[in-house]
Structures are given as structure tokens and as C-alpha cells.
C-alpha positions as CSV (number, residue, x, y, z in Angstrom):
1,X,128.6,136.9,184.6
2,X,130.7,140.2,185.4
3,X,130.8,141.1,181.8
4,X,129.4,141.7,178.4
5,X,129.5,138.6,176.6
6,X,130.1,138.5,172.9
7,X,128.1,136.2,170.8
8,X,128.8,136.0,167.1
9,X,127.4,132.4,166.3
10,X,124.3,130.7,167.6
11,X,124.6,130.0,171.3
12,X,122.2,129.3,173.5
13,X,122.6,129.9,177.8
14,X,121.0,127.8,180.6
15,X,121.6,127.7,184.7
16,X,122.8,124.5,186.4
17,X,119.3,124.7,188.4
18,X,117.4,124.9,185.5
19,X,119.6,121.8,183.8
20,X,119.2,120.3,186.9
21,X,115.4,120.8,187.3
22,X,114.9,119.5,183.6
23,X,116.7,116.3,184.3
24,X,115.2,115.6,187.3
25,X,111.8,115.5,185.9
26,X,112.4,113.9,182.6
27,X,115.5,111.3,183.6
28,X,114.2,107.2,184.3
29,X,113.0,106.9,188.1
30,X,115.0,104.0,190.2
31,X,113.1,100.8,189.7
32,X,110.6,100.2,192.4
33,X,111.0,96.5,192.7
34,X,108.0,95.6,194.0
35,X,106.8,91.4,194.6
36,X,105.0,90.3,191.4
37,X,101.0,89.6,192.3
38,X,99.0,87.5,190.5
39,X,96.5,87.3,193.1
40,X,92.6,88.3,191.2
41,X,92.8,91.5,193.1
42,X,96.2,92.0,192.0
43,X,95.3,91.6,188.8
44,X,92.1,94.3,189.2
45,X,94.4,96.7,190.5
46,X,97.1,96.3,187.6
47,X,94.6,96.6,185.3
48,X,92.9,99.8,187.1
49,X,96.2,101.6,187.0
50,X,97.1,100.8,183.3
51,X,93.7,101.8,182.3
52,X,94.1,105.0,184.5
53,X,97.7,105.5,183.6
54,X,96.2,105.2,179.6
55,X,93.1,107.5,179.7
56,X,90.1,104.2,179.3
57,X,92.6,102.7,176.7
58,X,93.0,99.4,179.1
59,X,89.7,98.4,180.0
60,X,88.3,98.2,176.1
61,X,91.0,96.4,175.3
62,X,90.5,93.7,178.2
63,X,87.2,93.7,177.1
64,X,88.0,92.4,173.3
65,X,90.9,89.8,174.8
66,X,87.9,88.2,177.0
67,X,85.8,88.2,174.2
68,X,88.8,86.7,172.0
69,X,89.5,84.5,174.3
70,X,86.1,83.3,174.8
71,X,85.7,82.5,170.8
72,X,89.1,80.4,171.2
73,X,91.2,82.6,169.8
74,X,94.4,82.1,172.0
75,X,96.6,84.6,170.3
76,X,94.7,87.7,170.0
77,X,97.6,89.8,170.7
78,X,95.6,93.5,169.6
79,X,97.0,94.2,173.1
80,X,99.6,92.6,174.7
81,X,99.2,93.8,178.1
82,X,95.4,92.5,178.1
83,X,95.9,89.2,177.1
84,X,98.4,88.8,179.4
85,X,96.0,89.6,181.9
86,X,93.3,87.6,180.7
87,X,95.3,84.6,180.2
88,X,96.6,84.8,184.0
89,X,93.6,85.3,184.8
90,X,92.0,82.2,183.3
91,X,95.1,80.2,184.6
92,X,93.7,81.3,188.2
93,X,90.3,80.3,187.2
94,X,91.6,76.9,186.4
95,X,93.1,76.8,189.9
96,X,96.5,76.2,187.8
97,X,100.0,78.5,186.6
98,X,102.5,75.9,184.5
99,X,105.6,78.2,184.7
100,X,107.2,75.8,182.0
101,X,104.0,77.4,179.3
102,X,105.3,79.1,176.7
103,X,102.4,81.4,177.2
104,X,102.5,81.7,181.0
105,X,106.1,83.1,180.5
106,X,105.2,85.7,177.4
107,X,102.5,87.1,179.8
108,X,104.1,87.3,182.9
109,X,107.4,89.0,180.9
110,X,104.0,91.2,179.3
111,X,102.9,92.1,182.7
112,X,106.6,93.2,184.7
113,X,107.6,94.9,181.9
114,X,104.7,97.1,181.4
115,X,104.4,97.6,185.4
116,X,108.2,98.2,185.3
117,X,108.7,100.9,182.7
118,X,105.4,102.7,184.0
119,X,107.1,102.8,187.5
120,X,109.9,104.3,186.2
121,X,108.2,106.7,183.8
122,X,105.0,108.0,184.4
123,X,106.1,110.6,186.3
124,X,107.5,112.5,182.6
125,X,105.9,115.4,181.6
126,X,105.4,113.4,178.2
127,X,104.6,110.2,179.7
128,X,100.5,110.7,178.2
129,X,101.8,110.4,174.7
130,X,103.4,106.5,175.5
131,X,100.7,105.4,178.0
132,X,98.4,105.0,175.5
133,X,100.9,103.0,172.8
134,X,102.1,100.6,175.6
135,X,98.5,99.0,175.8
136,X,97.8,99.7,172.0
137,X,101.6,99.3,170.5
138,X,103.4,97.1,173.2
139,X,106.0,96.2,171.3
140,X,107.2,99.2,170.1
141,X,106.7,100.9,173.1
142,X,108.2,98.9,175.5
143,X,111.8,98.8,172.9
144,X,111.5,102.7,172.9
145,X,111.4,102.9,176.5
146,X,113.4,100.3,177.3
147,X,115.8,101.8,175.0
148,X,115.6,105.2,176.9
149,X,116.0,103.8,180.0
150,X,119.6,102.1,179.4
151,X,120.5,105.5,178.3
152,X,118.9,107.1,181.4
153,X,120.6,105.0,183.7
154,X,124.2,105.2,182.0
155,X,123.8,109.2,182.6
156,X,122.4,110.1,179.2
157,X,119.2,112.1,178.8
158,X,117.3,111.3,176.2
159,X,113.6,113.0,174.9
160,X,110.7,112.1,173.4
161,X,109.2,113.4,170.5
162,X,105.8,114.6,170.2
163,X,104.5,113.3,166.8
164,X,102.0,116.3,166.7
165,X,105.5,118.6,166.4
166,X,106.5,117.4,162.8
167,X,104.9,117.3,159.7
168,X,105.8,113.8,158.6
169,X,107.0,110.9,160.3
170,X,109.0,111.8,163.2
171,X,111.9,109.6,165.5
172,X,110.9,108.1,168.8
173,X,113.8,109.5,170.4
174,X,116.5,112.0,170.6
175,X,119.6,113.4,172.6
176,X,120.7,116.8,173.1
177,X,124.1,116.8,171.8
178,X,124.6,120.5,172.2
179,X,122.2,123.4,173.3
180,X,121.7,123.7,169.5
181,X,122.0,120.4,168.2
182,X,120.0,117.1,168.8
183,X,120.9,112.8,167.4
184,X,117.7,111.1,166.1
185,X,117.4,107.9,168.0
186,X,114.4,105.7,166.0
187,X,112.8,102.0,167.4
188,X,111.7,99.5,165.4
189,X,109.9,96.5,166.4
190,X,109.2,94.3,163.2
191,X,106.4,91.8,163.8
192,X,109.2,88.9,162.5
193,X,110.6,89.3,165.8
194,X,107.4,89.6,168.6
195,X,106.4,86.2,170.0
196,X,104.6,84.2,168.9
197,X,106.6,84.1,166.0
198,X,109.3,81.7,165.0
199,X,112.9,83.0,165.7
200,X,114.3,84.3,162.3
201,X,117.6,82.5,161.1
202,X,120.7,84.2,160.8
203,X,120.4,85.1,157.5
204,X,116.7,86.1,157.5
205,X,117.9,88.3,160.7
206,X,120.4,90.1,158.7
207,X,117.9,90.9,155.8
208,X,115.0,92.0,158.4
209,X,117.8,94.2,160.1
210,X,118.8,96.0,156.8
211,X,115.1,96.4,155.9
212,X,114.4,98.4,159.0
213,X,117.6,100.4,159.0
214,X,116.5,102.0,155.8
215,X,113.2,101.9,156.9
216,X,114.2,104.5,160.1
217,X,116.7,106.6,158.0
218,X,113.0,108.2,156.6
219,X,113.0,108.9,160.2
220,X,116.2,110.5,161.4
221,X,116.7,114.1,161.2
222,X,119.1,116.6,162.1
223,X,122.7,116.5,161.1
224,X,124.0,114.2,163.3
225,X,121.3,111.4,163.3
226,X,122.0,111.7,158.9
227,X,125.6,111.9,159.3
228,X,125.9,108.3,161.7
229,X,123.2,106.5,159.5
230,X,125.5,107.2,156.7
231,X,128.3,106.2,158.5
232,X,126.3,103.0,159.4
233,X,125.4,101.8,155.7
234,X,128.2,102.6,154.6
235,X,126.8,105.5,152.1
């Protein structure tokens, strides 16, 4: 700037490098596309990253799915990621994989999504706070970071909110609309639409939907998250 610049509302300055910089390390990383191993000691090594990736998280929780498991309870979903992992690896065990199982398919979709949104995340200076949920809180997890990475990859940089910076109930998500203004982006993952359960009719979708809407509004802050969930309901 060759002159004195004159600021009489709230304005906030920032370099291209540093804009730049920011994106770089907080934008989705290109998916890695890597073969999909279900080999034992591919199956180790997932499970030695995740548990790495989510600070000890993994391995207590692959610990209760074997014991589950081992009690005949099929569907002890507590963690997503290690039952999947414990059901694949039973189906090796059995010398056996029936790709047309219902439950063969919910892990391995388990599995490749969790390796594929780590991949592409981990590297965010943030990334510690979701590690942990994806093991613990797959569902909602993976639809917050799934929901952040379709915005990454269309060009729109989006944040995530650290829990410990609000007083009450904070949004997943948010996008810098301005330098001085952010849009509240919330997830919700109701249990009436995680497998195993039944698919909701029409009508039962519509009601669910509305229920979680109002649910999130407790959620959305700022001006412009209030203002479009107005807009929304119609209020």
C-alpha cells in the first residue's frame, strides 16, 4: 500500500501468502486411491494407523467388538470402524468373504470410508479433535467430513469448530463468508438412518428431517447461519 488507508467500520487485512498458506494446510488433500487390502496384515496395519491416528481410541474399541462378537452379539456397532474390522476379520478366519452380505458390504463401506477421509484429512491442524469421533461417533463424523470435503473440492473452505471454544453447544462446521463474518454449517446423523436400521418411509423421512432441522437451529450461530435457517422453515 502507498498510502494511508482509512477505516471507519470493522475491516480486517490479510496477504495472498498468508490466505494461501492457510488454505493449503486446512483445504481436503487429493484422494490417495490406494488397492483396498483385506489381507490379516492389512487389516493389523489399518487398525495400527487408526489407533495411532486416534491417540489408543482404536485398539479398546477392537477389543470390546471381539469380545461382542465372541458373546454373539453381531451388531455391536459402539464403533463402527472396529466391528468392521472384526467382522472381516472373522470372514478371513472362515476362509470365506460373501460380497452379496449385507454385513460384508456395511463393513467394507465402514473401512474405505474411514481410510478415505483420514487420507485426505489428517494432515489439518484440527484433525486430533475428529480422529477420535470417527472411531467413537462414526456416523456423525464421517457426514461432517464428508460434508467438508464436497465443499473442499468445489473450492470452498470450510473450518472446524473446536467445541472447547463455546460455552454451549457449538456447529460442526463453518465458512468464512467475509473476514468478519462466518455461516454455521451443522451435521446431523439420526440413528433412524445408520444401518442396520430399516429405511424410513417417505413420510417418516419428512418428520425425522424436520425434527433435526430444529434440532441444529440450537446450533447455528452468527447472523448468516440464523438468517438462512429462517429462510429454511419458513419463520
Amino acid at each position: 500500500m502507498s498510502a494511508t488507508v482509512d477505516v471507519r467500520q470493522k475491516s480486517a487485512f490479510a496477504s495472498d501468502q498468508e490466505i494461501e498458506r492457510v488454505r493449503r494446510a486446512t483445504k481436503a488433500r487429493p484422494p490417495i486411491g490406494s488397492p483396498f487390502d483385506l489381507s490379516p496384515e492389512a487389516l493389523d496395519a489399518m487398525e495400527a494407523r487408526f489407533d495411532q491416528l486416534s491417540s489408543g481410541e482404536m485398539c479398546k474399541a477392537s477389543l470390546s467388538a471381539r469380545r461382542a462378537a465372541t458373546s454373539g452379539n453381531l451388531y455391536y456397532l459402539k464403533s463402527h470402524l472396529a466391528w468392521a474390522i472384526n467382522y472381516v476379520r472373522t470372514c478371513n478366519e472362515a476362509g470365506r468373504i460373501d460380497l452379496d452380505d449385507e454385513k460384508t458390504q456395511a463393513a467394507f463401506t465402514f473401512m474405505q470410508m474411514a481410510d478415505h477421509l483420514f487420507g485426505r484429512w489428517e494432515h489439518h491442524p484440527l484433525f486430533s479433535l475428529i480422529s477420535k469421533s470417527i472411531v467413537l461417533e462414526y456416523p456423525h463424523a464421517v457426514t461432517q467430513l464428508l460434508a467438508a470435503t464436497y465443499l473442499s473440492d468445489l473450492g470452498t473452505t470450510t473450518g472446524f469448530n473446536n467445541p472447547a471454544d463455546f460455552s454451549g453447544q457449538s456447529p460442526d462446521l463453518f465458512i468464512n463468508a467475509n473476514p468478519l463474518e462466518t455461516i454455521s454449517l451443522e451435521v446431523k446423523a439420526p440413528q433412524e438412518l445408520q444401518w442396520p436400521s430399516p429405511c424410513p418411509s417417505p413420510a417418516a423421512l419428512e418428520d425425522l428431517l424436520a425434527k433435526q432441522i430444529h434440532k441444529a437451529s440450537k446450533q447455528i450461530t452468527g447472523e448468516w447461519g440464523r438468517s438462512g435457517f429462517r429462510r429454511f422453515v419458513g419463520k
